[in-house]
PDB file of N, CA, C and O in Angstrom, chain B, residues numbered from 101:
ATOM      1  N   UNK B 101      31.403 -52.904 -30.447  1.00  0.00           N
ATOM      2  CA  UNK B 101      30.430 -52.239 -29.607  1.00  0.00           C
ATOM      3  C   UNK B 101      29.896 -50.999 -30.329  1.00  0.00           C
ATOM      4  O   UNK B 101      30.730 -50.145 -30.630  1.00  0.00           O
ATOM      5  N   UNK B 102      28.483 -50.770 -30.677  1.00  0.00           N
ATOM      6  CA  UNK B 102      27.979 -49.581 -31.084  1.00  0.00           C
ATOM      7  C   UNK B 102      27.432 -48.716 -29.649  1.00  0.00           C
ATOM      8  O   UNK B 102      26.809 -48.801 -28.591  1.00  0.00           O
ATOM      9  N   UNK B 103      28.427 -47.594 -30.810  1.00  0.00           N
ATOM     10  CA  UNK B 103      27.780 -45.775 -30.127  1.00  0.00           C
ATOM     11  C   UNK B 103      26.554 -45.598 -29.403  1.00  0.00           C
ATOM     12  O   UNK B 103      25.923 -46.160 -30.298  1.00  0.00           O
ATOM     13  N   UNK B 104      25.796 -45.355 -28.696  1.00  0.00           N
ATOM     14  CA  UNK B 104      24.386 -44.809 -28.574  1.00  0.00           C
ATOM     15  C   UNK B 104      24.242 -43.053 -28.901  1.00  0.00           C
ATOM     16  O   UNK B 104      24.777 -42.164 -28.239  1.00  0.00           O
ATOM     17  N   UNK B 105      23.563 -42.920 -29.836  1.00  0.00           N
ATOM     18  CA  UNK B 105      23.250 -41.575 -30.414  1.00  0.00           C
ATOM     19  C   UNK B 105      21.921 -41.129 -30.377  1.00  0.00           C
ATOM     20  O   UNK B 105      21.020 -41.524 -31.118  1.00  0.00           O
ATOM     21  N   UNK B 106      21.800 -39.978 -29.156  1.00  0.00           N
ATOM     22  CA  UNK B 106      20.891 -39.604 -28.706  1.00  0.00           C
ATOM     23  C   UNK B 106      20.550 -38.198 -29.446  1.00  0.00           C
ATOM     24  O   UNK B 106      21.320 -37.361 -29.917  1.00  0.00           O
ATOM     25  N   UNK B 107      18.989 -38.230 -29.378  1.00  0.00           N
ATOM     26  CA  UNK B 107      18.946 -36.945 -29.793  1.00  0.00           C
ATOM     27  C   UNK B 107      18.234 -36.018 -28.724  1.00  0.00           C
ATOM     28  O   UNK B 107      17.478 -36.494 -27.877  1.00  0.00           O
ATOM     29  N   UNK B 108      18.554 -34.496 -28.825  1.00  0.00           N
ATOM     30  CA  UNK B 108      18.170 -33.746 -27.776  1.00  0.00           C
ATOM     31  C   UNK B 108      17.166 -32.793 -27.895  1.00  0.00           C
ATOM     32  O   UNK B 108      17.267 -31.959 -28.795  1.00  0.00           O
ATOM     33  N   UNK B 109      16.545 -32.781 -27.403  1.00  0.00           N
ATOM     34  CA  UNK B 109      15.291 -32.146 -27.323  1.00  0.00           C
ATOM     35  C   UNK B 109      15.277 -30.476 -27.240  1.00  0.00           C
ATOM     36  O   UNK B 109      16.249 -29.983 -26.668  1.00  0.00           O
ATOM     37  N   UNK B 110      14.542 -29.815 -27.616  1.00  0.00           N
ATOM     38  CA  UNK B 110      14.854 -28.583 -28.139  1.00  0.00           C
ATOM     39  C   UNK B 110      15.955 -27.733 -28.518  1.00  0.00           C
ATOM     40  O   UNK B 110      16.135 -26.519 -28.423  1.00  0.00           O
ATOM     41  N   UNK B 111      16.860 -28.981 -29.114  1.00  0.00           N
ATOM     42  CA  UNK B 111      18.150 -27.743 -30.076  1.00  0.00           C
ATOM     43  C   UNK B 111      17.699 -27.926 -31.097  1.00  0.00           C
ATOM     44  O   UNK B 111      17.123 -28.883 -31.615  1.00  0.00           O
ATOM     45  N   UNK B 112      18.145 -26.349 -31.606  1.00  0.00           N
ATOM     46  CA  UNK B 112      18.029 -26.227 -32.927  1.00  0.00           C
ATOM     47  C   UNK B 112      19.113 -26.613 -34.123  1.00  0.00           C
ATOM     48  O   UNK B 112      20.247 -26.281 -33.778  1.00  0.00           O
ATOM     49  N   UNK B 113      19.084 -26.998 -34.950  1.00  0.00           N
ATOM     50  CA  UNK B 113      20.069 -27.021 -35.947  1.00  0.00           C
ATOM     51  C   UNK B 113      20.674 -25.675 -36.166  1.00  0.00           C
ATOM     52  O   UNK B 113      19.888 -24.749 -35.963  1.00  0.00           O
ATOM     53  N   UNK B 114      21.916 -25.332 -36.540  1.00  0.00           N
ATOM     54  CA  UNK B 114      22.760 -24.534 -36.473  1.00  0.00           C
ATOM     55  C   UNK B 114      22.933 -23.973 -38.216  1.00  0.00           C
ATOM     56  O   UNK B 114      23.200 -22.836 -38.605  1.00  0.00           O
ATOM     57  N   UNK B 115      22.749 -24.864 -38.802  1.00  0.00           N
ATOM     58  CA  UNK B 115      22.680 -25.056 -40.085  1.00  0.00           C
ATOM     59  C   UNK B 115      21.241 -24.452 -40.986  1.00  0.00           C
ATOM     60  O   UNK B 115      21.052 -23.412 -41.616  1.00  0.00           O
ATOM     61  N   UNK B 116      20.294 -25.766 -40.666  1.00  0.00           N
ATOM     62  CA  UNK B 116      18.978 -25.698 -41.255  1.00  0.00           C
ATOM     63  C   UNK B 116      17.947 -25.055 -40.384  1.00  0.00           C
ATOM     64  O   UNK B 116      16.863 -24.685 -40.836  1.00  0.00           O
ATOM     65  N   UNK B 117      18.277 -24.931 -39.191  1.00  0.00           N
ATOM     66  CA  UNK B 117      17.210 -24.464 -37.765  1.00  0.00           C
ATOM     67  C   UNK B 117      15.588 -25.099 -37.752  1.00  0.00           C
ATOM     68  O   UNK B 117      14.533 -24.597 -37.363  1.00  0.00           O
ATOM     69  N   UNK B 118      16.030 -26.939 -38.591  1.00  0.00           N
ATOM     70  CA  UNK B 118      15.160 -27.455 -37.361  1.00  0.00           C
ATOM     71  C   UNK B 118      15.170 -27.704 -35.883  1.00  0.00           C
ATOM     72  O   UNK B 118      16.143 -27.604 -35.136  1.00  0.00           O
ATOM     73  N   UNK B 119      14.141 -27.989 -35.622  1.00  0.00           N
ATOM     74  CA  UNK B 119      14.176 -28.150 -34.187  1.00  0.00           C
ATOM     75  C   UNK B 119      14.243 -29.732 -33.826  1.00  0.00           C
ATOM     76  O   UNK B 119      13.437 -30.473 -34.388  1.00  0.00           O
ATOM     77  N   UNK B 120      14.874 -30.095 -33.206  1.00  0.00           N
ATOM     78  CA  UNK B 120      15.049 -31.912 -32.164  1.00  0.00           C
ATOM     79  C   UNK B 120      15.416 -32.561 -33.477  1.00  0.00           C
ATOM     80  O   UNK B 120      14.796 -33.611 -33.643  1.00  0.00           O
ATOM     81  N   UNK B 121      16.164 -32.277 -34.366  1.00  0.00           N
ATOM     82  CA  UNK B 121      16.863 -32.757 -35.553  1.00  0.00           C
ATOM     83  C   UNK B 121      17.962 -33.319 -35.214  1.00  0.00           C
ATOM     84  O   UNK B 121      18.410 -34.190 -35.960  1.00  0.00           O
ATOM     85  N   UNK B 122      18.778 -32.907 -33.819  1.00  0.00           N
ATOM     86  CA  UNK B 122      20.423 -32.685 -33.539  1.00  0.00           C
ATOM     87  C   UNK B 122      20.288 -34.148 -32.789  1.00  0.00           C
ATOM     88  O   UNK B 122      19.347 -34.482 -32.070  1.00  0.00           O
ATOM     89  N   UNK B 123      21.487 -34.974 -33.133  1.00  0.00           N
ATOM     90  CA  UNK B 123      21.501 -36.129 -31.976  1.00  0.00           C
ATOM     91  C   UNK B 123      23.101 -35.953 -31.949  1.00  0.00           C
ATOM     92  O   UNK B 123      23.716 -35.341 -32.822  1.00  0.00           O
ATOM     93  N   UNK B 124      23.703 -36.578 -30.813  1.00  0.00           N
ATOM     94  CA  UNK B 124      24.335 -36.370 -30.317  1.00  0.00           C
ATOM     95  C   UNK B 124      25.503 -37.439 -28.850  1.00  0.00           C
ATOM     96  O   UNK B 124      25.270 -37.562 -27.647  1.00  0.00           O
ATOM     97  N   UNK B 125      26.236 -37.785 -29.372  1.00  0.00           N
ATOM     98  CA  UNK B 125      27.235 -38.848 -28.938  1.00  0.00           C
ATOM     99  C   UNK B 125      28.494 -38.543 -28.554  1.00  0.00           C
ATOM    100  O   UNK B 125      28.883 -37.463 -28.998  1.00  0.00           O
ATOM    101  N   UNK B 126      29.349 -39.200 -27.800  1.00  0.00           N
ATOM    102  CA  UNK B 126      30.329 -39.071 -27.360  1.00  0.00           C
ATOM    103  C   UNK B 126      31.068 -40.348 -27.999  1.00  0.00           C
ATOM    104  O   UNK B 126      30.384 -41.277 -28.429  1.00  0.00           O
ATOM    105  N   UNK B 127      32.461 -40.385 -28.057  1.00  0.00           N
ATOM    106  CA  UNK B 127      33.229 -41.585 -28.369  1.00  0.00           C
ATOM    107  C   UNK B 127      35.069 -40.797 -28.589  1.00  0.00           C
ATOM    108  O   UNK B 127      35.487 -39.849 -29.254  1.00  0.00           O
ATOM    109  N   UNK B 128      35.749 -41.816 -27.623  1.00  0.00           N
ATOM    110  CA  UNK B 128      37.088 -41.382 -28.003  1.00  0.00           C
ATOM    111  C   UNK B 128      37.941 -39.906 -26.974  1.00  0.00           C
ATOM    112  O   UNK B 128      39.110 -39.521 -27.000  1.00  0.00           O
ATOM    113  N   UNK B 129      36.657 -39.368 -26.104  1.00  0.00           N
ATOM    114  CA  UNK B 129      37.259 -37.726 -25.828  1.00  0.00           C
ATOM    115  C   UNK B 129      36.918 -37.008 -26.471  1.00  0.00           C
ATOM    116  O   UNK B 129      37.204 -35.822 -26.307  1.00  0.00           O
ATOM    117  N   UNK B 130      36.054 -37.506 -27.613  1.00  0.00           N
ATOM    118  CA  UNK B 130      35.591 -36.223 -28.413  1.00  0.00           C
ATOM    119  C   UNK B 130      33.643 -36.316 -28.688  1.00  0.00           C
ATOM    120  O   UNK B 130      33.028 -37.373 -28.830  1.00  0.00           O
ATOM    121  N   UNK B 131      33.149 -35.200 -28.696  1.00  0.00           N
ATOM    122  CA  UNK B 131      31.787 -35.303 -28.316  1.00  0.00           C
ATOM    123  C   UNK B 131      31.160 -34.698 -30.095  1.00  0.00           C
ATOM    124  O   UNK B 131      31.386 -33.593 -30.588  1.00  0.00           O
ATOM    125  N   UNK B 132      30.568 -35.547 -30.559  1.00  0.00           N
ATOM    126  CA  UNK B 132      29.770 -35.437 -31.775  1.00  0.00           C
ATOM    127  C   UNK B 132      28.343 -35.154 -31.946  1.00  0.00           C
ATOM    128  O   UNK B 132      27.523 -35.657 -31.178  1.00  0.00           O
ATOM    129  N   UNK B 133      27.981 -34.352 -32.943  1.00  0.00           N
ATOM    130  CA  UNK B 133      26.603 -33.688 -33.159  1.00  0.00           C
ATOM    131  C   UNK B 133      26.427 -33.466 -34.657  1.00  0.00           C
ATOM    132  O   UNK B 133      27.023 -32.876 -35.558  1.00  0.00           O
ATOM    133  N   UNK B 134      25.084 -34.379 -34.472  1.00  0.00           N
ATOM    134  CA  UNK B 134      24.870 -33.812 -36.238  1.00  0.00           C
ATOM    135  C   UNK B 134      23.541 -33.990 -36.283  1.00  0.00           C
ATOM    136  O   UNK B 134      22.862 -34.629 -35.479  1.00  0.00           O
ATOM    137  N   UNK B 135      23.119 -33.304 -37.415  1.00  0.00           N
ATOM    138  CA  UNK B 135      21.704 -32.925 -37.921  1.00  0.00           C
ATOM    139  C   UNK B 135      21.415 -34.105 -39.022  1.00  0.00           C
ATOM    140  O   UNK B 135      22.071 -34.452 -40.004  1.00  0.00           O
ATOM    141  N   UNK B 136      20.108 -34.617 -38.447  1.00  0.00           N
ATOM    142  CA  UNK B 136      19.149 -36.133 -39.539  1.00  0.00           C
ATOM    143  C   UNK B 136      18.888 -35.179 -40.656  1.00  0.00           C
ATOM    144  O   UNK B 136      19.010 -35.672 -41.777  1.00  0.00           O
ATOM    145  N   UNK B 137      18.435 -33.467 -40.570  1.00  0.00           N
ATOM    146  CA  UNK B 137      17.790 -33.135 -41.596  1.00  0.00           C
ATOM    147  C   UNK B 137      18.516 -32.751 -42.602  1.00  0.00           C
ATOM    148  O   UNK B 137      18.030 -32.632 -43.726  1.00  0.00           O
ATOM    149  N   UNK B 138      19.975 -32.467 -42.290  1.00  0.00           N
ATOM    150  CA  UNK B 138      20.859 -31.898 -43.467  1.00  0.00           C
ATOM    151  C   UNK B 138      21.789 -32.252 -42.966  1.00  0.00           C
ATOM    152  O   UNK B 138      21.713 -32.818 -41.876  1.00  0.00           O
ATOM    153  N   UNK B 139      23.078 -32.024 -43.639  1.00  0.00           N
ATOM    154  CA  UNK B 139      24.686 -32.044 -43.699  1.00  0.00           C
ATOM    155  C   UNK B 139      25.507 -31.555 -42.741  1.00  0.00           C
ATOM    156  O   UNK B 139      26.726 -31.460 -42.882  1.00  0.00           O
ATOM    157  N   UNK B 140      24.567 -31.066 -41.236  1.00  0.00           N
ATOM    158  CA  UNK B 140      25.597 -30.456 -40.039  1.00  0.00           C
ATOM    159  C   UNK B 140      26.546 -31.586 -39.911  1.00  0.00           C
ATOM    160  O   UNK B 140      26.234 -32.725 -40.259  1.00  0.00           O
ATOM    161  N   UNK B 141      27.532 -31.325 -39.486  1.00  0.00           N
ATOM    162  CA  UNK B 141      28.372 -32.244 -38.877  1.00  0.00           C
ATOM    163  C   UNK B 141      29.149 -31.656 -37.497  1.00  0.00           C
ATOM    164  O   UNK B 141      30.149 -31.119 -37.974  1.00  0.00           O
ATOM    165  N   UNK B 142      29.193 -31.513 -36.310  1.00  0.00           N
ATOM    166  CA  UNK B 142      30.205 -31.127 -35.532  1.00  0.00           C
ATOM    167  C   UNK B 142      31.027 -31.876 -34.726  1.00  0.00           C
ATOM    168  O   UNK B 142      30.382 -32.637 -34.006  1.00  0.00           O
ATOM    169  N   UNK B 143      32.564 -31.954 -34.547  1.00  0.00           N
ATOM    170  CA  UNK B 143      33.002 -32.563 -33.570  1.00  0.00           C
ATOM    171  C   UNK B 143      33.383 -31.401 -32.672  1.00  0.00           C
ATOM    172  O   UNK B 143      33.308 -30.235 -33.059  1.00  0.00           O
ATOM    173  N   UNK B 144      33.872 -31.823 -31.230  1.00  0.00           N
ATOM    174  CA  UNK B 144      34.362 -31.485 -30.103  1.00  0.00           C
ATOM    175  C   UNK B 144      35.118 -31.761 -28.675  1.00  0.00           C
ATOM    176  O   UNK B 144      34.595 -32.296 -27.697  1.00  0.00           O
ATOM    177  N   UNK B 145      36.103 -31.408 -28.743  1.00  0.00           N
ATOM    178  CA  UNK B 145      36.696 -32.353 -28.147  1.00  0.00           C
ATOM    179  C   UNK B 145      36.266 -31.430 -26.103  1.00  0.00           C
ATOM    180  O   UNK B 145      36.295 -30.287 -25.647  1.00  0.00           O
ATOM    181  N   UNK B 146      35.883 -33.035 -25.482  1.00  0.00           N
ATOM    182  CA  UNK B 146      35.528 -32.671 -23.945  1.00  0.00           C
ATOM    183  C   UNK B 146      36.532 -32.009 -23.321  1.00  0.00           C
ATOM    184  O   UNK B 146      37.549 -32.701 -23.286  1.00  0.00           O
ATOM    185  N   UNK B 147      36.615 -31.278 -22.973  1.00  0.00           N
ATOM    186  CA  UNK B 147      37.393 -30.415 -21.857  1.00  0.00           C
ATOM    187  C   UNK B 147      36.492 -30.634 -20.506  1.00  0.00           C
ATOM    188  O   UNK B 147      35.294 -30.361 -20.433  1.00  0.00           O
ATOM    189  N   UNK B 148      37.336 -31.206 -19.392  1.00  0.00           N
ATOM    190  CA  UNK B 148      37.036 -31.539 -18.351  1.00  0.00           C
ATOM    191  C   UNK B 148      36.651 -30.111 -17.361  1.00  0.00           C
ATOM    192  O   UNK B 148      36.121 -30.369 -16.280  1.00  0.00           O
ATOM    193  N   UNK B 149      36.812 -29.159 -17.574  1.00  0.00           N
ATOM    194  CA  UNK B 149      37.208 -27.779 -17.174  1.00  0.00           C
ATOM    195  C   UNK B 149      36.101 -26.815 -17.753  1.00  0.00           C
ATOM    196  O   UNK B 149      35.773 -25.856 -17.054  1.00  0.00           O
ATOM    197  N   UNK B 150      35.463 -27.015 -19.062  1.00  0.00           N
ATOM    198  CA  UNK B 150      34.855 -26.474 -19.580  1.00  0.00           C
ATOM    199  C   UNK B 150      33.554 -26.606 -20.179  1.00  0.00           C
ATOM    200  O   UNK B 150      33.101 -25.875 -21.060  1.00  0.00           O
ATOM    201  N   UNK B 151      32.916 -27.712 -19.573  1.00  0.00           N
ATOM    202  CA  UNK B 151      31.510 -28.167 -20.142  1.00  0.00           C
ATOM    203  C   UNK B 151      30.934 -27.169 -20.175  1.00  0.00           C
ATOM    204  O   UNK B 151      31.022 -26.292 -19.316  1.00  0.00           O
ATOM    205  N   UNK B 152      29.985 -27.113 -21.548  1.00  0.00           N
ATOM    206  CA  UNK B 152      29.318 -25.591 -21.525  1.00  0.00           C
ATOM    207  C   UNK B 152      27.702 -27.263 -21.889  1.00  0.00           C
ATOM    208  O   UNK B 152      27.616 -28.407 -22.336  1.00  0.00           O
ATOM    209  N   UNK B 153      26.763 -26.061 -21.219  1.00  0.00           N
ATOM    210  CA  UNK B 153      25.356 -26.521 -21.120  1.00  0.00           C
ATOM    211  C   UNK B 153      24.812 -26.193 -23.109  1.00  0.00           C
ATOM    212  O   UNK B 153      24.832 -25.059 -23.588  1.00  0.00           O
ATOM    213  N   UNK B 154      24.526 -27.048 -23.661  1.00  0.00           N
ATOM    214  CA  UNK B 154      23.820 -27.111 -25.073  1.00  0.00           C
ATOM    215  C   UNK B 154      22.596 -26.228 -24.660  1.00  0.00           C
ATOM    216  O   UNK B 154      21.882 -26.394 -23.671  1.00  0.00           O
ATOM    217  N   UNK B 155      22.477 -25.048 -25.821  1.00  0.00           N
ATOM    218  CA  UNK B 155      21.421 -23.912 -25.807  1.00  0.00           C
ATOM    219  C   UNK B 155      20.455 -24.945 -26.697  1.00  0.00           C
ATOM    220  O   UNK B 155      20.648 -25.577 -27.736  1.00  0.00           O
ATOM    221  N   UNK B 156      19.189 -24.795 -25.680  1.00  0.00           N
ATOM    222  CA  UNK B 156      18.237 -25.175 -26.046  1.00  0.00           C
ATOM    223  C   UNK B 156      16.905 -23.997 -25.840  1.00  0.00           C
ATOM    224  O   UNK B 156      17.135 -22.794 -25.709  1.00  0.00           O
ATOM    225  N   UNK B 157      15.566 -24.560 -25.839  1.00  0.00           N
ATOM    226  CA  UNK B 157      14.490 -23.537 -25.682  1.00  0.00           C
ATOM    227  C   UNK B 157      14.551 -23.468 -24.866  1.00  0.00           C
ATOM    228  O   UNK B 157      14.525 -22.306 -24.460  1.00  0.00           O
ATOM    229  N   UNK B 158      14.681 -24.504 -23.875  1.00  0.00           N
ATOM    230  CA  UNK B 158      14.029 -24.374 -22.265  1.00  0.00           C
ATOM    231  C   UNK B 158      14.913 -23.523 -21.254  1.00  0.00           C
ATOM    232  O   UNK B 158      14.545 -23.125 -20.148  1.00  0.00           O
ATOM    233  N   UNK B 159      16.243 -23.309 -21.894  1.00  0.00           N
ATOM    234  CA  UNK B 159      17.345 -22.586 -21.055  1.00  0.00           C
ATOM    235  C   UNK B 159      17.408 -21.220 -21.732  1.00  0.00           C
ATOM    236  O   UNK B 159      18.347 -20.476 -21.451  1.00  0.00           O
ATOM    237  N   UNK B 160      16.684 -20.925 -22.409  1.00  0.00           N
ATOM    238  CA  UNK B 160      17.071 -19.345 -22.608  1.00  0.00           C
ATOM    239  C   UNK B 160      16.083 -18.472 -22.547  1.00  0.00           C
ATOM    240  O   UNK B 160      15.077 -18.925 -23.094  1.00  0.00           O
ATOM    241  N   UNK B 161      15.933 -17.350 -22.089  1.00  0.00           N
ATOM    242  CA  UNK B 161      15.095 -16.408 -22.510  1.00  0.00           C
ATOM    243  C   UNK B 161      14.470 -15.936 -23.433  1.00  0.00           C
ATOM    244  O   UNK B 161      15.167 -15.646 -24.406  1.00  0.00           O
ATOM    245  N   UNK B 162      13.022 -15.669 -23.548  1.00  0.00           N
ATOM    246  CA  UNK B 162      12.281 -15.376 -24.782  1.00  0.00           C
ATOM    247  C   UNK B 162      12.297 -13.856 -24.887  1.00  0.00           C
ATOM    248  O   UNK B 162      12.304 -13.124 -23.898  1.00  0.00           O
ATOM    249  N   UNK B 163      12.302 -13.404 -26.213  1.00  0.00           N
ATOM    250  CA  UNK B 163      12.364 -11.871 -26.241  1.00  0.00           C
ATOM    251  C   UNK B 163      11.276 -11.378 -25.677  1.00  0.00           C
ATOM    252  O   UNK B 163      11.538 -10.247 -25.268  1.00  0.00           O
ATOM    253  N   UNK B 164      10.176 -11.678 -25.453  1.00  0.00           N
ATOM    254  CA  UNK B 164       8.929 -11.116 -25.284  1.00  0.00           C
ATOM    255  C   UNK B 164       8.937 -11.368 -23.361  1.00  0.00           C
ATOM    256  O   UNK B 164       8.195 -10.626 -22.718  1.00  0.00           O
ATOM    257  N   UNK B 165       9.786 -12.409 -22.601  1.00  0.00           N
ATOM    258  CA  UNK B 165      10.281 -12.184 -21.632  1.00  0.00           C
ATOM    259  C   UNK B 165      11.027 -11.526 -20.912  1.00  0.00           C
ATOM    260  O   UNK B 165      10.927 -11.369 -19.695  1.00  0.00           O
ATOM    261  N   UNK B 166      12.289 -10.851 -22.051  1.00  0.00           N
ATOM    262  CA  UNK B 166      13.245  -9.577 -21.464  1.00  0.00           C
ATOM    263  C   UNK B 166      12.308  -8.545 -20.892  1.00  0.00           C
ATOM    264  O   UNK B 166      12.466  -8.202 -19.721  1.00  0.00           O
ATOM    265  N   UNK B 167      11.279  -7.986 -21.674  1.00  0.00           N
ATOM    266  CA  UNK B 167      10.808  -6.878 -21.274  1.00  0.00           C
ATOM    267  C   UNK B 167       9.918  -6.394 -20.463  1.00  0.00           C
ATOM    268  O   UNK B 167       9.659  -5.200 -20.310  1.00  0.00           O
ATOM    269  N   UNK B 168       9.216  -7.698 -19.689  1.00  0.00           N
ATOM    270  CA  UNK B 168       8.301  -7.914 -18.488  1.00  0.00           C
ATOM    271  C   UNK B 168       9.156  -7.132 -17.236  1.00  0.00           C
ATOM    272  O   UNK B 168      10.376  -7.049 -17.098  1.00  0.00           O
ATOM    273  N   UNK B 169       8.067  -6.588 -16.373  1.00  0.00           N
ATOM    274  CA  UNK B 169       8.684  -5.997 -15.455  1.00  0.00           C
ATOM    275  C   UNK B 169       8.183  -6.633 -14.043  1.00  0.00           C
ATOM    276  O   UNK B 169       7.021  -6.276 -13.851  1.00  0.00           O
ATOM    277  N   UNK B 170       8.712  -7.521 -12.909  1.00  0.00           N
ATOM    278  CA  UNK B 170       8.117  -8.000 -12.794  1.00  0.00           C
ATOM    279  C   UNK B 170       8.143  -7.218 -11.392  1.00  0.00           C
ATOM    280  O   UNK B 170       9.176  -6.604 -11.122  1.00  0.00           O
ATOM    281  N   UNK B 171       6.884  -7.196 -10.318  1.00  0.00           N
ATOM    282  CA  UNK B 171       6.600  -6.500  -9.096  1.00  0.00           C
ATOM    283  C   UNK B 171       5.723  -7.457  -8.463  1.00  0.00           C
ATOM    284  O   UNK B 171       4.675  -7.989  -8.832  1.00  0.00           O
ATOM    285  N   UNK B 172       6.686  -7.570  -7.018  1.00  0.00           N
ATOM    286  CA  UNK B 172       6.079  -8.386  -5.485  1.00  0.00           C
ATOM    287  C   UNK B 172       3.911  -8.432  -5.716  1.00  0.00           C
ATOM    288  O   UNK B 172       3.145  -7.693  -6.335  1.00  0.00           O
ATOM    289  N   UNK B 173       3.793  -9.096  -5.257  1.00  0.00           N
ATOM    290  CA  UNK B 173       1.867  -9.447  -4.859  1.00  0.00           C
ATOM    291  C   UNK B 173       1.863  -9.515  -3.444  1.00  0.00           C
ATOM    292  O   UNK B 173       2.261 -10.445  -2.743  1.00  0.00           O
ATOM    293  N   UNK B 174       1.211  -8.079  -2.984  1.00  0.00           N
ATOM    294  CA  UNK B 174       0.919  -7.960  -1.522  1.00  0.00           C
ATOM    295  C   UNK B 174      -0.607  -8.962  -1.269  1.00  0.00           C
ATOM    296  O   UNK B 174      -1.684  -8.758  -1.828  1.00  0.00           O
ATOM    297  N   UNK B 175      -0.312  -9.992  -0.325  1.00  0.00           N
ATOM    298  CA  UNK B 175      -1.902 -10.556  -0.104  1.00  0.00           C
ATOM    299  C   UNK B 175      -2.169  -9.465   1.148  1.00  0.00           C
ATOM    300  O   UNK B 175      -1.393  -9.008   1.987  1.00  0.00           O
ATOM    301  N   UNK B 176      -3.494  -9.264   0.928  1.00  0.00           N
ATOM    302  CA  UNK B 176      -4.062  -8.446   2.289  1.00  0.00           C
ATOM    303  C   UNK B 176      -4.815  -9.724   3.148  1.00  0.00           C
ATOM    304  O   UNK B 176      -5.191 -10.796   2.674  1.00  0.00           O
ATOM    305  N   UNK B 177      -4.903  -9.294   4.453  1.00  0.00           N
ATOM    306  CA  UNK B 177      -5.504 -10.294   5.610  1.00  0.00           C
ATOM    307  C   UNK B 177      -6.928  -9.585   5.604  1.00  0.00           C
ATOM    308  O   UNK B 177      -6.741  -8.479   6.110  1.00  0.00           O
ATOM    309  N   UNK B 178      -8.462  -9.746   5.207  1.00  0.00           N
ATOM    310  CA  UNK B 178      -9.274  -9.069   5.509  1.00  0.00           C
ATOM    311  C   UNK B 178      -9.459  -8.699   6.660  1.00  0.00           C
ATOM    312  O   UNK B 178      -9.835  -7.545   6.870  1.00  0.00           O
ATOM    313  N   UNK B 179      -9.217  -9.684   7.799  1.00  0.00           N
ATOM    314  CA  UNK B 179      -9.522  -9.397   9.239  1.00  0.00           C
ATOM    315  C   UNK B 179      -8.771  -8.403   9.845  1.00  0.00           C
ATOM    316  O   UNK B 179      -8.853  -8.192  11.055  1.00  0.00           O
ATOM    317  N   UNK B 180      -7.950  -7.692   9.007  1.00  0.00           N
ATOM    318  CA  UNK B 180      -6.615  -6.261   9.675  1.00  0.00           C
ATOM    319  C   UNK B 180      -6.717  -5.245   8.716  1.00  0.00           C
ATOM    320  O   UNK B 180      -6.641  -5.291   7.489  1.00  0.00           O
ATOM    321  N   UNK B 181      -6.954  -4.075   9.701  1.00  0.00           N
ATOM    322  CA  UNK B 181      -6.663  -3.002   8.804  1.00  0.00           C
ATOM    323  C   UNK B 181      -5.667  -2.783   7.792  1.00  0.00           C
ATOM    324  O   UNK B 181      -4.576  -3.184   8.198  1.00  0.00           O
ATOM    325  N   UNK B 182      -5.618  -2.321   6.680  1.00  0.00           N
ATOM    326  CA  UNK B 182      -4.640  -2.439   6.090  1.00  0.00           C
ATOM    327  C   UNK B 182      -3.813  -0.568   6.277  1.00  0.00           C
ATOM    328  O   UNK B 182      -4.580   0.393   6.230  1.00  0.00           O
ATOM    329  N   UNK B 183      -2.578  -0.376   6.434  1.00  0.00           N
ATOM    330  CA  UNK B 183      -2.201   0.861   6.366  1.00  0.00           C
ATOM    331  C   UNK B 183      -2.271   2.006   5.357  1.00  0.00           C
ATOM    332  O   UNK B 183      -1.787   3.103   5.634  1.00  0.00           O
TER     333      UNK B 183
END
């Protein structure tokens, strides 16, 4: 029976820091990741207790997002005075 080795969409390589390079499989209890573009290799073994979510683009904050400040939008009713 063959593996299915998926690849994931906006990780970066850890190694080379392409981007959607990383695919990524499970087999055995232990969860595997490696890079098409170079020589990453990672294993890991699943901890039932400890799944951590793979940092991708879509889950993290952009620097140019930390520093936005962000403040409520009052709609006004034209038909009411406003105070």
């Amino acid at each position: 029976m063959s593996t299915v080795k998926r690849f994931i969409a906006g990780v970066t390589c850890p190694r080379c820091a392409a981007m959607d390079r990383i695919r990524a499989w499970e087999q055995n209890g232990i969860r595997y990741r490696e890079c098409v573009s170079c020589d990453f290799f990672e294993q890991l073994p699943i901890e039932e207790d400890a799944l951590t979510e793979m940092t991708t683009r879509v889950n993290q904050v952009r620097e140019d997002q930390k520093q936005q400040d962000v403040q409520p939008v009052r709609i006004l009713d034209p038909g009411k005075p406003s105070h």
